[in-house]
C-alpha positions, 0 to 999 in steps of 0.5 A: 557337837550333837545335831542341831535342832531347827529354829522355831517359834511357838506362841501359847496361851495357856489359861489366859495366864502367859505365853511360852516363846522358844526356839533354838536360841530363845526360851521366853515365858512371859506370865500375865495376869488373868485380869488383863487378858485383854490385852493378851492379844497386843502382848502376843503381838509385841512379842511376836515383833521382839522375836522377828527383831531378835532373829534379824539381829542375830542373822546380820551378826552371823551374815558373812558379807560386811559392809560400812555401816554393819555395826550402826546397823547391829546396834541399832536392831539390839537397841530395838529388840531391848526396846520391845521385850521391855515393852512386852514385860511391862504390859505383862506386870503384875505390880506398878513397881515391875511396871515402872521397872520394865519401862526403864529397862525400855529406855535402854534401848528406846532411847538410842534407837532414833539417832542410831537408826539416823547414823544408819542412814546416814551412813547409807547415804554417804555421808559417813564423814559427816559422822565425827567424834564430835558430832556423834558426842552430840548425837548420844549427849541428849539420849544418855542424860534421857537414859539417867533421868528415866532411871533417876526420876524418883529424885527429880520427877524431870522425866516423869512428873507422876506415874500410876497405873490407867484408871479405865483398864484392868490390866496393870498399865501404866499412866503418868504426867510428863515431865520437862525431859520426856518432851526433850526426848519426844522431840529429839527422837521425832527430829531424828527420825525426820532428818532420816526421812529427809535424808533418804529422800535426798538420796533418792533423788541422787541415785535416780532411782536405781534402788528405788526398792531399798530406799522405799523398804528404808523410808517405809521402816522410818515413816511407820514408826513416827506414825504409830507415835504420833497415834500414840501421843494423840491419845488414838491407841488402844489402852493408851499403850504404846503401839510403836514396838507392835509397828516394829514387827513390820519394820523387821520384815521390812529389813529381812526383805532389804537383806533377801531381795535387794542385797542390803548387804552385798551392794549398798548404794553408797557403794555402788556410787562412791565406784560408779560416780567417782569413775573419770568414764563417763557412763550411761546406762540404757534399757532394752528399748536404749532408753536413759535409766542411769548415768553418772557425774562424768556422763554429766561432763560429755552431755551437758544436757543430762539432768534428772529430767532425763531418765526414761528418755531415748539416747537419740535426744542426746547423741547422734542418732547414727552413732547411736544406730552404729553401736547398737545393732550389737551382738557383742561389744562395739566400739567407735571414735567420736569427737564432740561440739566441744572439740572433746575425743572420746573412745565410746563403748557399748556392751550388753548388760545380760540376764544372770542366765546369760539368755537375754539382753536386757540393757546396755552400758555406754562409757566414754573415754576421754582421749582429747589427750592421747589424740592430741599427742597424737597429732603432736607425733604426726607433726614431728613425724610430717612437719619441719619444728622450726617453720611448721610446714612440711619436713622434706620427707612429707612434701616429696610424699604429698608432691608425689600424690599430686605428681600422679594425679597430674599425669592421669588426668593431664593436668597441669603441675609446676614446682618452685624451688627457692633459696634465702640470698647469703643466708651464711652471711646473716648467721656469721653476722647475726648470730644463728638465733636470727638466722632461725627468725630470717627462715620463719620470717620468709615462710610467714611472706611464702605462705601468706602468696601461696594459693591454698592448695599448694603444698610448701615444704622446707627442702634444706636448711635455707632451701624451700620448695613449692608444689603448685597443682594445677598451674602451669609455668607462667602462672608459676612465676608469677607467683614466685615473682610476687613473693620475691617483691614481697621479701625485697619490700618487707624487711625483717625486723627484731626489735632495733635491727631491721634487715632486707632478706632475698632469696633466688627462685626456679621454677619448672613444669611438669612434662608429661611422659618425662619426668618423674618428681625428681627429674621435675625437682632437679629442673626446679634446682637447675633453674635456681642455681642460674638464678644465684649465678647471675646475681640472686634476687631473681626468678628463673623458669625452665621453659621446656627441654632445659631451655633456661630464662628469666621471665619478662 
């Protein structure tokens, strides 16, 4: 292959007769007649709009990155660069007939321009699964009966009732009386246009204005030409020509300036949304001053208050000021737990967003995990780990860990600490008899009246099977058994009831102090025990305390 030669346009007029256009891919010469010189400049114009759209099509067929909508977006620049050079061979006829024949070359191109460039944005925005066999038959149904009724018009005259050259100008332009479809096409193409425009603007709304610049270069690229038509259907053009191929020179520097700067290409936002608002993360993305500049659906869920209202403003009017402050004094990531009003976990995230350079922070990214279940698995081990499963009090494990806290304590500040211990009266009996099931609902029924006269600082655990034990900080002997003759009365006067059967459960109780210098917890513990075991000898159903060196009584 020889050395290739570098892309260039070259414009000259020659004599006021034509215009030679070459460059590497492109050699034009369009001749025009020297009667209608004076609207050379508009032809340059044209062409000069046909070459840059050319160049744009061929450099986003040879661009490498692809996204979704790429062919919509391929066809719908070719369909524009047919539109335009057809344009600029009909101002540049020498004769009606190539006139007319130039204007239906045209309508290859102009009549599909509109609905694809709708697609385009169509899929732009999203809304791709809107675009079905179906409702692109729709779509292309009206600019393909337009197309045949241009080309066929000398049979019908539907499209154009007469066509003649324009009586104040020199130059072979064309005039003609419309015809029933060009106001079908007139209106189909504008309605095109203008739900593009509603579209973008929709989305523009949606995205919160993060590509604000690629939207604004897309509406831009849309509303110019609507204008120009609308100028050109009031009779306010020059020569009554149309100026909408002229207009689309700036709509094909438009899209080069989406491609270059913004990366049309790369990143276009409904990418960028279908991953940022499908994430189950909540994020929130913040400038240098913390500031709300984006957010997501999910963000939505953790700050019911976010709304489009908030953009630009300070976090701190949406969270916590001091986690806030926590998290921010950042030169790395920091991470922090927070629970929410709305009993929701979150493991939160704050990482710098840095300059390409990696010199200079310029945002933030916070995202909320949601981990109200893993915390509340969490809590289920603990209380399998901490708690008995059938009573929901503390397994014995846990009670001699939270006794022994309570044990020390009491011997460093020299207070108080008495301990109960008691145990269900012929328990064997009512499993043989009952069935275990009941036995099971015998045990929950005397932790249900234990807990309801206990004091709320105590601690109460399941020692044994039908064995339980009471930690009373605090309290002294006395004021023990008097608690323990309270739950007694309590079992012998509230029977357990299930269903038909109704059954009287007791229990024997001890209780002992803690002596100072002394005991440990398990010598208090065995002098609570020794204290139950006389009560189940002289006839259960009674509480017995260790008054003091293992002298054992019963209360009262």
């Amino acid at each position: 292959m020889g050395e290739s030669k570098p892309t260039y346009v070259r414009f000259v007029q020659l004599q006021s007769v034509g215009i030679l256009i070459q460059t590497d891919a492109v050699t034009l010469w369009i001749g025009v007649n020297v009667m209608s010189s004076s609207i050379f400049p508009f032809i340059v114009i044209n062409a000069i709009s046909g070459v840059l759209t050319l160049i744009l099509f061929l450099y986003a067929i040879f661009k490498k990155e692809t996204f979704s909508f790429k062919p919509a977006f391929l066809s719908m620049i070719g369909m524009a660069v047919i539109y335009i050079f057809g344009h600029v061979f009909e101002l540049a006829s020498r004769s009606l007939e190539e006139a007319v024949f130039w204007v239906k070359f045209q309508y290859l191109g102009l009549a599909f321009v509109a609905p694809t460039s709708l697609i385009v944005v169509m899929h732009y925005a999203g809304l791709e699964k809107y675009l079905t066999r179906k409702h692109l038959f729709l779509i292309y149904t009206i600019p393909v009966i337009m197309l045949i009724l241009c080309w066929t018009n000398e049979f019908h005259r539907l499209f154009y009732h007469s066509v003649h050259l324009h009586p104040h100008t020199s130059a072979h332009l064309i005039d003609f009386e419309v015809g029933p479809w060009y106001i079908v096409h007139g209106c189909f193409t504008f309605g095109s246009l203008f739900v593009g425009i509603i579209v973008l603007l929709w989305y523009f709304r949606q995205t919160k204005s993060v590509y604000w610049r690629q939207i604004s270069i897309l509406l831009l690229a849309f509303v110019l030409p609507v204008l120009a038509s609308f100028l050109y259907l009031m009779g306010y053009s020059p020569y009554g020509m149309d100026p909408v191929p002229s207009v689309m020179c700036i709509t094909s520097l438009l899209y080069f300036s989406a491609i270059v700067s913004t990366r049309f290409f790369k990143l276009a936002p409904v990418a960028r949304n279908h991953i940022f608002e499908s994430m189950l993360d909540g994020v929130l993305v913040l400038n240098r001053s913390l500031q709300i500049i984006d957010y997501n659906g999910s963000a939505k869920l953790v700050f019911n208050q976010l709304n489009p209202t908030s953009m630009g403003k300070p976090i701190e009017e949406i969270w916590a000021v001091e986690l806030v402050q926590k998290i921010s004094d950042i030169n790395g990531k920091h991470e922090v737990e927070w629970a929410s009003d709305n009993q929701k976990h979150y493991h939160v995230k704050m990482t710098p967003l840095m300059k390409r350079d990696q010199t200079m922070v310029v945002g933030y990214t916070i995202v909320f995990r949601d981990i109200t279940n893993q915390k509340q698995i969490e809590e289920r081990l603990k209380e399998l780990a901490y708690m008995d499963g059938l009573t929901g009090i503390f397994n014995r494990t846990h009670f001699l860990e939270k006794s022994e806290e309570q044990f020390v304590q009491a011997i460093q500040s020299g207070e108080d600490l008495s301990l109960i211990i008691f145990d269900i009266d012929h328990f064997k009996k009512v499993n043989d008899t009952h069935g275990h099931m009941t036995g099971d609902l015998a045990i929950c029924h005397v932790v249900e009246i234990g807990k309801s006269g206990l004091p709320t600082d105590s601690i109460f655990g399941r020692f044994g099977g039908e064995e339980f034990i009471v930690c009373l900080p605090g309290m002294n002997m006395s004021e023990a058994g008097k608690i323990a003759e309270t739950i007694r009365l309590c079992f012998e006067t509230r029977p357990m009831v299930t269903g038909t059967f109704s059954h009287t459960i007791t229990a024997s109780f001890g209780v002992a102090q803690l002596n100072p210098g002394v005991d440990t917890l398990t010598t208090l513990i065995q002098r609570a025990d020794q204290a139950l075991y006389h009560s189940k000898e002289n006839g259960r159903n009674q509480v017995t305390t260790d008054w003091e060196q293992g002298r054992i009584s019963r209360p009262g």
